[in-house]
C-alpha positions, -999 to 999 in steps of 0.1 A, spaced: 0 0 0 28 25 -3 20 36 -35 -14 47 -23 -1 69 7 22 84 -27 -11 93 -43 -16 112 -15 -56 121 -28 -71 122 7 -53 153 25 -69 175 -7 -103 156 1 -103 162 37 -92 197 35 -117 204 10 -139 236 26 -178 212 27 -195 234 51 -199 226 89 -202 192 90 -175 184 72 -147 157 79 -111 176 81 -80 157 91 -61 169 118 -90 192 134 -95 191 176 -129 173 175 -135 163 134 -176 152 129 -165 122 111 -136 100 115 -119 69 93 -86 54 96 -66 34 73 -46 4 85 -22 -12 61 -19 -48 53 8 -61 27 -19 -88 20 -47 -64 8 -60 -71 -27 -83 -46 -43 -118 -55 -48 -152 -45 -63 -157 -23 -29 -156 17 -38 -149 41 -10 -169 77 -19 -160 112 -6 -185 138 -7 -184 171 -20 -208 196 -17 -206 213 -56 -200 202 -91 -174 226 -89 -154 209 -60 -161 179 -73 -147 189 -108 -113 204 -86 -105 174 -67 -112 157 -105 -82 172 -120 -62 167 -89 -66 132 -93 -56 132 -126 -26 155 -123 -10 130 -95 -17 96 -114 -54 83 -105 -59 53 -127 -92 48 -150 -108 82 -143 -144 82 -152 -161 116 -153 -168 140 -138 -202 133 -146 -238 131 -139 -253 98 -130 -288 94 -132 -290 56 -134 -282 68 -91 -300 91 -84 -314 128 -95 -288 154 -91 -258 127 -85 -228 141 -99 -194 121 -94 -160 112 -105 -147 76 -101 -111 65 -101 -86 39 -86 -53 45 -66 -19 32 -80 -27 -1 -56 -64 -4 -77 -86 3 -51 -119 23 -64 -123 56 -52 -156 79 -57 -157 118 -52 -197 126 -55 -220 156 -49 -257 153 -48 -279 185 -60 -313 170 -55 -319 148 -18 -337 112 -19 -354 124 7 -367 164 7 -361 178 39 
């Protein structure tokens, strides 16, 4: 898994400014937390791990970034109705192959 702590995606994700109940790395008290653990053993699978963003446009910035530092078979940005109304994502893989998601949604499941 060395290669994917090189791709390094997930500082720009966490960083990313998604209002206040956002996930941030590093912050006192963060609203959401995950941890990685490695394992040498770890093959990548059909499992998809998805960020949120809160705009097209964010969604569209962390796009390039993953291009520009090597994600492997970029789909999108794009909308994808066959999910849901308003779902706009971008789906790529690490250097290791695991499948990665960054997604915004414009219109809830559920109106609130």
């Amino acid at each position: 898994m060395e290669s994917c702590c090189q791709f390094s995606v997930f500082p720009a994700i966490a960083r990313a400014d998604v209002g206040e109940s956002s996930m941030r790395l590093g912050a006192d008290k963060p609203d959401a937390f995950f941890g990685f653990t490695q394992d040498r053993r770890h093959q990548p699978n059909g499992t998809r791990l998805a960020f949120w963003a809160e705009t097209r446009e964010e969604v569209d910035r962390l796009a390039r970034l993953v291009r520009k530092i090597g994600g492997k078979c970029l789909e999108g940005p794009e909308v994808c109705r066959a999910y849901s109304r308003g779902y706009y994502a971008c789906f790529f893989e690490d250097p290791d192959g695991n499948k990665l998601e960054i997604c915004c949604r414009e219109s809830p499941i559920i109106p609130g």
